[in-house]
MDAnalysis code that builds the backbone (N, CA, C; Angstrom):
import MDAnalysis as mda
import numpy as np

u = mda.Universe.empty(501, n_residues=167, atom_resindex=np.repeat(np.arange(167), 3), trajectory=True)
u.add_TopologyAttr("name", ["N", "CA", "C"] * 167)
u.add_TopologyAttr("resid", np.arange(1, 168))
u.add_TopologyAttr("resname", ["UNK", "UNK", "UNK", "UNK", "UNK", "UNK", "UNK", "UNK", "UNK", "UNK", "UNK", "UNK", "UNK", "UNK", "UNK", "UNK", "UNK", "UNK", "UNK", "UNK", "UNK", "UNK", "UNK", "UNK", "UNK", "UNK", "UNK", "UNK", "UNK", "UNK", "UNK", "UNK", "UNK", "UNK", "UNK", "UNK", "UNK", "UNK", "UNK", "UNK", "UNK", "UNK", "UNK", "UNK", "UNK", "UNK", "UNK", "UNK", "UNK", "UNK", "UNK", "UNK", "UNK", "UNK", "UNK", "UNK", "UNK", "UNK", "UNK", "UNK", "UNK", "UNK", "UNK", "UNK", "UNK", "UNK", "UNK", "UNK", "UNK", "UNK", "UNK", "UNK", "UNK", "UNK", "UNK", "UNK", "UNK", "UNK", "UNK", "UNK", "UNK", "UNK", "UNK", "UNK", "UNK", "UNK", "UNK", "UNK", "UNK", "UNK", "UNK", "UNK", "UNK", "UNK", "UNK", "UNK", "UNK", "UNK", "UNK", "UNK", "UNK", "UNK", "UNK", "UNK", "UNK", "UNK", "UNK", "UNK", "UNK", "UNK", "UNK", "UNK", "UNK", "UNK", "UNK", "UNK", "UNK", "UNK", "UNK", "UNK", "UNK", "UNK", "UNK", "UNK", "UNK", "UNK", "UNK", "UNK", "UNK", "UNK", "UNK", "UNK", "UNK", "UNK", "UNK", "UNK", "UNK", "UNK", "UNK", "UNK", "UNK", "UNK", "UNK", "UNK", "UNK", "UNK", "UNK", "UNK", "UNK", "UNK", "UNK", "UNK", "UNK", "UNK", "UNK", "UNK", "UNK", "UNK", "UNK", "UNK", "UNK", "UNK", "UNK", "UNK", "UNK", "UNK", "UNK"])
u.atoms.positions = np.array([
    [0.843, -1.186, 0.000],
    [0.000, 0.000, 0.000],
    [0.881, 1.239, 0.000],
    [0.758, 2.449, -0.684],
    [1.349, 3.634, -0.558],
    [0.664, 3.881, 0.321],
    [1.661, 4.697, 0.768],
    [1.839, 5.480, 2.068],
    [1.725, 7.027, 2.264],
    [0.895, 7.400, 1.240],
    [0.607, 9.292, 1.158],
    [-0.620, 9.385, 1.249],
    [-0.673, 11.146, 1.514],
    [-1.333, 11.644, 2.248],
    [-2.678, 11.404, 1.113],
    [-4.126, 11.253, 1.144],
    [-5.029, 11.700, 0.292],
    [-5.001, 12.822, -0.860],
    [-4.718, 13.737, 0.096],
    [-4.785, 15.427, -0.841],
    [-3.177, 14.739, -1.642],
    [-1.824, 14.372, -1.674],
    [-0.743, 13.930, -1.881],
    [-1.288, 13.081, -3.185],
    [-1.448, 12.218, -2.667],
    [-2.044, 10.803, -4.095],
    [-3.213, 11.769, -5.059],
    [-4.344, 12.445, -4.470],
    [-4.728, 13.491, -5.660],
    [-4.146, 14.119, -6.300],
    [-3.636, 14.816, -5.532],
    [-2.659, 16.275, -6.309],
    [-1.336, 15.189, -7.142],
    [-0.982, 14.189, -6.929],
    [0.029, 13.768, -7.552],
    [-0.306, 13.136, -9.074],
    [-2.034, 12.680, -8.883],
    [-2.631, 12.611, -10.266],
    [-2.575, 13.608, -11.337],
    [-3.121, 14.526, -10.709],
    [-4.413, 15.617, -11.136],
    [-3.245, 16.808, -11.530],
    [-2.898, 17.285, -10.854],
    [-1.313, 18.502, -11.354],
    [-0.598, 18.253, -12.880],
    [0.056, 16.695, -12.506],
    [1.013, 16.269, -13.725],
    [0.638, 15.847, -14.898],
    [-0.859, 15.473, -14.463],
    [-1.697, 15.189, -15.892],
    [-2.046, 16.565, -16.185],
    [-2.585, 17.371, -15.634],
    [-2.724, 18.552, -16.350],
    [-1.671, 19.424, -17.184],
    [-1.190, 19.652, -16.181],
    [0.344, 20.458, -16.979],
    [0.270, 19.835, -18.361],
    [0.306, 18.347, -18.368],
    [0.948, 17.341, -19.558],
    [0.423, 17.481, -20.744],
    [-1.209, 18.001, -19.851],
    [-2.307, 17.919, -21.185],
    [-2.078, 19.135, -21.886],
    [-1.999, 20.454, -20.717],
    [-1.522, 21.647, -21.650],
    [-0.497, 21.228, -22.223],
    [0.562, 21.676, -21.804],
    [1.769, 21.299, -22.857],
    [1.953, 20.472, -23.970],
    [0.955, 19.353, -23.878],
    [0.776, 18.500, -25.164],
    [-0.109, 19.599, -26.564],
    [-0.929, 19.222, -25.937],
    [-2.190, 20.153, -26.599],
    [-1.949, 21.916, -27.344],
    [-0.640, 22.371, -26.407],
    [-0.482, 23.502, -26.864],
    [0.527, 23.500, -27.838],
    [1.852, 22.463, -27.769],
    [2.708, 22.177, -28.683],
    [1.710, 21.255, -29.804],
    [1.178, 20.891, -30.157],
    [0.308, 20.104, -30.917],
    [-0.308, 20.911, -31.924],
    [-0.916, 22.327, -30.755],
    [-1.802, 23.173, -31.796],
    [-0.695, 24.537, -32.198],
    [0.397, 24.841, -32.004],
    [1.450, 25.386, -32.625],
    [1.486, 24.777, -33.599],
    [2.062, 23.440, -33.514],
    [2.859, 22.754, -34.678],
    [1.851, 22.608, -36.198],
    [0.343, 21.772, -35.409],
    [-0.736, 22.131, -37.073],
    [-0.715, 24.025, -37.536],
    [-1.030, 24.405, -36.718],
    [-1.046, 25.907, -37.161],
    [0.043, 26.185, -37.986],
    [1.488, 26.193, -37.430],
    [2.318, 26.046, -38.397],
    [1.981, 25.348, -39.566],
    [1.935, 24.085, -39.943],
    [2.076, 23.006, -40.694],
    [0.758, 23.920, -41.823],
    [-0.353, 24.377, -41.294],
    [-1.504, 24.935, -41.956],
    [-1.126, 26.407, -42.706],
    [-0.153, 27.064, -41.973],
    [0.514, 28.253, -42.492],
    [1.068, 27.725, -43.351],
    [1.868, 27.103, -43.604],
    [3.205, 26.467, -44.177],
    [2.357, 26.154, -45.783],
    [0.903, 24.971, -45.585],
    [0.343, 24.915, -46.611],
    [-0.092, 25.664, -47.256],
    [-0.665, 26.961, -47.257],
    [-1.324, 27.877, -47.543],
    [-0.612, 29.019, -48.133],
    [0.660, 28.748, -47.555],
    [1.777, 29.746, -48.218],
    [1.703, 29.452, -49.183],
    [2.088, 28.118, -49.715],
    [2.604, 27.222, -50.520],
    [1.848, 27.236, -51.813],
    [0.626, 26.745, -51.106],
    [-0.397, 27.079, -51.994],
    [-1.255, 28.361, -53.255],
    [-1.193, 29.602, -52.007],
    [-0.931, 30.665, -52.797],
    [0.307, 31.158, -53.507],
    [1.453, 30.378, -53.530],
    [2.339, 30.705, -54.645],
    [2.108, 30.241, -55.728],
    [1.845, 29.193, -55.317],
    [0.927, 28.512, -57.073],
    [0.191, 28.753, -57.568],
    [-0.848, 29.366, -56.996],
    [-2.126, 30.409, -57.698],
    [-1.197, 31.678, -58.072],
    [-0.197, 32.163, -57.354],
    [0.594, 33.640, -58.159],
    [1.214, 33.422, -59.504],
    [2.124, 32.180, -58.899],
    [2.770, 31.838, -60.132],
    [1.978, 31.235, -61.816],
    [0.748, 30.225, -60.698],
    [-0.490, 30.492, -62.173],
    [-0.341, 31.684, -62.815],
    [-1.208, 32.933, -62.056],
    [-1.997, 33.772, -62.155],
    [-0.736, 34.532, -63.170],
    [0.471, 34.751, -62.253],
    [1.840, 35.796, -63.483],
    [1.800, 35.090, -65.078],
    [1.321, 33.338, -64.660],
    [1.987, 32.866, -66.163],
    [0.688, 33.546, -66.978],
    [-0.105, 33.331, -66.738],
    [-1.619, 34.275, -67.632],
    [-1.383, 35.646, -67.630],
    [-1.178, 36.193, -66.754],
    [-0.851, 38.104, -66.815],
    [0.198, 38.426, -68.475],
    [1.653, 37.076, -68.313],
    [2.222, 37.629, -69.266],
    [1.438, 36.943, -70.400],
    [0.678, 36.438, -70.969],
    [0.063, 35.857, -71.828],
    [-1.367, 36.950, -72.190],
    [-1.390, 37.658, -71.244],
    [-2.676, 38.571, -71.005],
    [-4.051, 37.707, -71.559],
    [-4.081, 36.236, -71.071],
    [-5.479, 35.929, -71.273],
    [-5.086, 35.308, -69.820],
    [-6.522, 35.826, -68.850],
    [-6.751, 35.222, -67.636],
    [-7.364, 34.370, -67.394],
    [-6.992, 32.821, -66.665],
    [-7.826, 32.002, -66.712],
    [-8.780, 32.314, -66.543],
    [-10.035, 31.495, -66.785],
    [-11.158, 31.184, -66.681],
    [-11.717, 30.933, -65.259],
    [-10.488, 29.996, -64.597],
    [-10.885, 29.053, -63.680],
    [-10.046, 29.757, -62.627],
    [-9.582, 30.983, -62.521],
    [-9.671, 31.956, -61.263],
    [-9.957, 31.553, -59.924],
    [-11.485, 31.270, -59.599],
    [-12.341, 31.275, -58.832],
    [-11.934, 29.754, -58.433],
    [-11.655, 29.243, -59.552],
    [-11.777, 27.756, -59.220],
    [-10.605, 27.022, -58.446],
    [-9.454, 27.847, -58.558],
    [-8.423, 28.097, -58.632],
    [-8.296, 28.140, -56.665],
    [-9.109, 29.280, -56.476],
    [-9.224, 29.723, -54.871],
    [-9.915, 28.959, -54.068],
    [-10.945, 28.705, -54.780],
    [-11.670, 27.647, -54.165],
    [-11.499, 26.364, -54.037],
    [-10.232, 26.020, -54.896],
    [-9.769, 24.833, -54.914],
    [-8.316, 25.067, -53.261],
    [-7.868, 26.267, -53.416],
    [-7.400, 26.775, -51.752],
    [-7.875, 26.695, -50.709],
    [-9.104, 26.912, -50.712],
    [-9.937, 27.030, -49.745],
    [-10.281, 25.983, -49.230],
    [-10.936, 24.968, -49.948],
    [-11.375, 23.491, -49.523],
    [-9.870, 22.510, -49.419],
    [-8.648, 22.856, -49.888],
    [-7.721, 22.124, -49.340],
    [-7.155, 22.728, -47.586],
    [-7.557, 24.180, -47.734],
    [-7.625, 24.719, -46.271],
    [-8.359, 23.814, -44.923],
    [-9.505, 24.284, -45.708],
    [-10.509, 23.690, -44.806],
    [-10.139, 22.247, -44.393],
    [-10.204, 21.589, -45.410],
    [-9.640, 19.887, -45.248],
    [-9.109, 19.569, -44.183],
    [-7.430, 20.452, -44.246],
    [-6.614, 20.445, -43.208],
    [-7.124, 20.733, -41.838],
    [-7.751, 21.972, -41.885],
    [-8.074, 22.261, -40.503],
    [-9.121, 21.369, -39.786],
    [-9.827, 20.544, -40.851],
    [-11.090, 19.706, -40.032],
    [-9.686, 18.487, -39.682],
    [-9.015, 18.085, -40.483],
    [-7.953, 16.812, -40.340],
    [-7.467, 16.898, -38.844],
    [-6.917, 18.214, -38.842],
    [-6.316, 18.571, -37.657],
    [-7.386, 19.023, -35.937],
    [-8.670, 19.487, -36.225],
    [-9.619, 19.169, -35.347],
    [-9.893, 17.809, -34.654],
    [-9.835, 16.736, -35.865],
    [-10.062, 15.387, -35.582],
    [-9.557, 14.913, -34.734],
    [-7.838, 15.178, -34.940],
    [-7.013, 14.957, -34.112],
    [-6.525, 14.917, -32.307],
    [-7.273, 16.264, -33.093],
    [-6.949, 17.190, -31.763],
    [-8.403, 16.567, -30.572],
    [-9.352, 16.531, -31.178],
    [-10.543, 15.741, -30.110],
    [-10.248, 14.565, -30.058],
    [-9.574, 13.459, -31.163],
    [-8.886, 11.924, -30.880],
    [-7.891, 12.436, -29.293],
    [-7.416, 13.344, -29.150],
    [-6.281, 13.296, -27.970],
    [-7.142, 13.891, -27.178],
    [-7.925, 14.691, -27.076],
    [-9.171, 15.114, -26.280],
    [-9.713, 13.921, -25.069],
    [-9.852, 12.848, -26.535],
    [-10.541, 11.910, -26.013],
    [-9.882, 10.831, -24.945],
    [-8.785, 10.676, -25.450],
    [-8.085, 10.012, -25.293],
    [-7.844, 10.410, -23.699],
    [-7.483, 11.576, -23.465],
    [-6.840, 12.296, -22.319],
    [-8.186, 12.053, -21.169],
    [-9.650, 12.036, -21.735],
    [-10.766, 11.659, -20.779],
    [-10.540, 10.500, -20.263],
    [-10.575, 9.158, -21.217],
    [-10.265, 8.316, -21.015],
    [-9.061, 7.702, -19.794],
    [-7.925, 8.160, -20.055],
    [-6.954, 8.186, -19.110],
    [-7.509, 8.812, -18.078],
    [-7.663, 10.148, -17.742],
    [-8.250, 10.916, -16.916],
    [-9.116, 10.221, -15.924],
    [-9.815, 9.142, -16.859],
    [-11.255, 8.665, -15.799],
    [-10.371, 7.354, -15.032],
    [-9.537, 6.372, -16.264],
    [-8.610, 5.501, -15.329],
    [-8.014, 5.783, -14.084],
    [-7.523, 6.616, -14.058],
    [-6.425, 7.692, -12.947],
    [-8.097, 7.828, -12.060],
    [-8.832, 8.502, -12.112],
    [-9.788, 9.199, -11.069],
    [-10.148, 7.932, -10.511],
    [-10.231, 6.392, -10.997],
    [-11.102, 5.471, -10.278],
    [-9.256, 4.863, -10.041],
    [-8.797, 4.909, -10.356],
    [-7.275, 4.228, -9.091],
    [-6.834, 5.239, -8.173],
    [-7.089, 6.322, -8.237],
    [-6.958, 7.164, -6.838],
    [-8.382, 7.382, -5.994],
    [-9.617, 6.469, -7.129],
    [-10.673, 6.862, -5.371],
    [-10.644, 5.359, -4.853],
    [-9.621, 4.231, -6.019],
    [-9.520, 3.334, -5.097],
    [-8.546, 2.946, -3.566],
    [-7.465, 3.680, -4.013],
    [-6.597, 4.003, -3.304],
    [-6.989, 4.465, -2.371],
    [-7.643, 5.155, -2.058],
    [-8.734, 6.330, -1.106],
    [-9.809, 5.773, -0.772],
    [-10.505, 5.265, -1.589],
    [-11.572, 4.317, -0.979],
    [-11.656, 2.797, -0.063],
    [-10.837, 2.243, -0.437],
    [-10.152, 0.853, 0.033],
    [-9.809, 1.439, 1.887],
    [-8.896, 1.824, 2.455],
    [-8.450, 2.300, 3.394],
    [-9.945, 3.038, 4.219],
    [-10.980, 4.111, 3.422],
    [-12.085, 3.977, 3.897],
    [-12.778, 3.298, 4.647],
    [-13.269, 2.627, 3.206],
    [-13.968, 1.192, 3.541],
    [-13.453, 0.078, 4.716],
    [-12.028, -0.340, 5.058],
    [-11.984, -0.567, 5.991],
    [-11.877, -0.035, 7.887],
    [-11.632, 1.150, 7.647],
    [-11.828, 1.760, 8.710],
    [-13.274, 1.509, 9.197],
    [-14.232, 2.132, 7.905],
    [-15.814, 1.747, 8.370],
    [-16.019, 0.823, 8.513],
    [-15.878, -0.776, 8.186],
    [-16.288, -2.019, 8.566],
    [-15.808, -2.192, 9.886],
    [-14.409, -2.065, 10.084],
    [-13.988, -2.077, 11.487],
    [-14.820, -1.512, 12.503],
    [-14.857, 0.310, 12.305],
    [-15.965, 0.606, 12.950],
    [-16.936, 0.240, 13.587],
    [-17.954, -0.285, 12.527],
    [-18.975, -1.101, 12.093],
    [-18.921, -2.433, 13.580],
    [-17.485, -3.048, 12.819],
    [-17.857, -4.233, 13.981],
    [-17.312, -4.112, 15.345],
    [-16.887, -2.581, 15.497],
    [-16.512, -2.560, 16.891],
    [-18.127, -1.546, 17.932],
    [-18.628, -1.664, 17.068],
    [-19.715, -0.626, 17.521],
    [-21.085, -1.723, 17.742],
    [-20.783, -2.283, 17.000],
    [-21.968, -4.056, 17.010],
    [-22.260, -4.878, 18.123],
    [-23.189, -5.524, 18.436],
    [-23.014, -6.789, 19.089],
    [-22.737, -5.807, 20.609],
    [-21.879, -6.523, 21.513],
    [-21.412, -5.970, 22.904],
    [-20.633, -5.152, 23.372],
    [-20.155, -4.104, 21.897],
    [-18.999, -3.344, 21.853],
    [-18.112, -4.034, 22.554],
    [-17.736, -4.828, 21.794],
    [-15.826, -5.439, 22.707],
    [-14.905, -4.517, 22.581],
    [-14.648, -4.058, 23.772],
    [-13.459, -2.816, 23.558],
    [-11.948, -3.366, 23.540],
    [-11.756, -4.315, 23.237],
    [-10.657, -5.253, 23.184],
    [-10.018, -5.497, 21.352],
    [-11.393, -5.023, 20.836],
    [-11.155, -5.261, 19.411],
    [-10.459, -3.828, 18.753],
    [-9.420, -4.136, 17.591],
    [-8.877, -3.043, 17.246],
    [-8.979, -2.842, 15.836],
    [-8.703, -1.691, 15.115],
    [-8.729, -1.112, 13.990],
    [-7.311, -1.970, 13.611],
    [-7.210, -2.196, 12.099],
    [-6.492, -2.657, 11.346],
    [-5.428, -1.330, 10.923],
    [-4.326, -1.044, 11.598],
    [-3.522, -0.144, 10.472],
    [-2.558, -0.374, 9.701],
    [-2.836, 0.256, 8.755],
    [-2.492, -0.533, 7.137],
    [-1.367, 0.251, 6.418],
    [-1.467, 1.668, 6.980],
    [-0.978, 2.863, 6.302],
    [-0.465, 3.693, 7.054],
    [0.172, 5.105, 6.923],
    [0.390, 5.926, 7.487],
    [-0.265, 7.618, 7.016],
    [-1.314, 7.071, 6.057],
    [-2.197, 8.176, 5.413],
    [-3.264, 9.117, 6.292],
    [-3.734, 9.579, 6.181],
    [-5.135, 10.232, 7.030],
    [-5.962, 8.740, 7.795],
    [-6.269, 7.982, 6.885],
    [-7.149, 6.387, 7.371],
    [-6.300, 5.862, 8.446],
    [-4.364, 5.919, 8.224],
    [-3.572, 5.134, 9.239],
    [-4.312, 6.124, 10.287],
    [-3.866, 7.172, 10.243],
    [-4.003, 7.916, 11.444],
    [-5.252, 7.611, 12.502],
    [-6.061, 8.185, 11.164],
    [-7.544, 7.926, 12.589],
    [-8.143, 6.365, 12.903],
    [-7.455, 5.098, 12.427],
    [-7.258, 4.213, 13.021],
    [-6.297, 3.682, 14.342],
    [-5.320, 3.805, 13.828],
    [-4.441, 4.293, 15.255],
    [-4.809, 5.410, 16.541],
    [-5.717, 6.327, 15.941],
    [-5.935, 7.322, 17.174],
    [-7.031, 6.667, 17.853],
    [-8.087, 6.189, 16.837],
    [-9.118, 5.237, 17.597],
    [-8.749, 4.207, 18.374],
    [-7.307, 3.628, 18.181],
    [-7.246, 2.355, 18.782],
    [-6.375, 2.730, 20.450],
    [-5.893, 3.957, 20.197],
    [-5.279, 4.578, 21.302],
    [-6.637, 5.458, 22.182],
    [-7.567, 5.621, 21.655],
    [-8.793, 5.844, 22.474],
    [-9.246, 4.957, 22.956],
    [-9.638, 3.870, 22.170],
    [-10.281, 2.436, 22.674],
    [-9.507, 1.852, 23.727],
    [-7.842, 1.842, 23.851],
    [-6.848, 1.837, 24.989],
    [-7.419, 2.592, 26.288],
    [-7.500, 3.684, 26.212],
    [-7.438, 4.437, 27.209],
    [-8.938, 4.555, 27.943],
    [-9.762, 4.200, 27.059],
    [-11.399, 4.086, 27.408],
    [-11.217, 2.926, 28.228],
    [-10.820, 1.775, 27.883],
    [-10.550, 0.635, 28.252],
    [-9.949, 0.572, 29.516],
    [-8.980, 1.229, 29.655],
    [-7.748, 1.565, 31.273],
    [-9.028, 1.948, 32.276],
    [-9.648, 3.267, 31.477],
    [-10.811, 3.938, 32.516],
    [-11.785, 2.874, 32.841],
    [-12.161, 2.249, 32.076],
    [-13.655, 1.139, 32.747],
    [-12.403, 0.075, 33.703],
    [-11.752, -0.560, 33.588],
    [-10.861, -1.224, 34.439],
    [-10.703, -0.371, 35.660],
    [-10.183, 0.917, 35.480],
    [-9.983, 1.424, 36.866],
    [-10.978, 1.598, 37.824],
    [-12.202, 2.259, 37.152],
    [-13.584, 2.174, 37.802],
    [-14.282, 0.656, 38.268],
    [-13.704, -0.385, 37.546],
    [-14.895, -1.944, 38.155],
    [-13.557, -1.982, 39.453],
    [-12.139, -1.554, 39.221],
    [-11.273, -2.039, 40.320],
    [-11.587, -1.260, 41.548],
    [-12.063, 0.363, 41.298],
    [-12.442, 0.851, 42.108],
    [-13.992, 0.426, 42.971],
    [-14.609, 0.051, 42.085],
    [-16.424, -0.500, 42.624],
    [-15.782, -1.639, 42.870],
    [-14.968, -2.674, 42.896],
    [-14.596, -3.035, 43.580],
    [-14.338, -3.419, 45.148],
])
């Protein structure tokens, strides 16, 4: 069993995945942006360099329009390509995200759960004050098992001293 604090095992999830996700996500959407600049440059040189070879010919294509619009929808293309992507790692990052959230409320929950059963069966039946909490850990759960079992001690000393005293 690890041995950290609750808020410790959260924050040790939840911080480093975040950071990770920005930093992924933000180098990711630099790099298409680039990559989308880069095309588009590219692209409109070839419509210039079209467009000069017709200027010196002085007949202008026809297909102009078709020309841009054929820019445009290779634009677009890209940027939906690169959306896709970008929600595939979206997704992806939930996914992980939700793995991580149910192994740290197990981690957290487990140590719970036995404190309360213990509880449970020390509170049952004839309260045997003889019976003790299980400590497992040194987390928040170690603690208030151990403090209970050092109460249940000392509760215990007191009813002894009092039947020795009625006695």
């Amino acid at each position: 069993m690890i041995n950290l604090s609750i808020s410790t095992k959260i924050s040790g999830f939840v911080i480093p995945s975040t950071i990770a996700f920005g930093v992924v996500m933000t180098c990711l959407s630099l790099y298409f942006l680039n990559n989308i600049n880069q095309a588009t440059i590219r692209d409109f040189k070839e419509a210039i360099v079209e467009l000069q070879h017709f200027d010196n010919t002085h007949n202008y294509p026809t297909n102009l329009d078709a020309a841009l619009t054929n820019i445009s929808k290779k634009s677009d293309g890209k940027i939906r390509h690169i959306g896709i992507i970008l929600i595939s790692i979206v997704r992806a990052v939930i996914i992980m995200a939700t793995i991580g959230a149910i192994v740290i409320s197990v981690l957290i929950g487990k140590p719970v759960q036995k404190v309360s059963t213990g509880l449970e069966n020390i509170s049952s039946g004839d309260a045997d004050l003889t019976q003790r909490l299980l400590v497992s850990a040194n987390d928040e759960t170690g603690k208030v098992s151990r403090f209970f079992n050092l109460f249940l001690e000392k509760l215990h000393y007191i009813f002894k001293n009092l039947q020795t005293s009625a006695e």
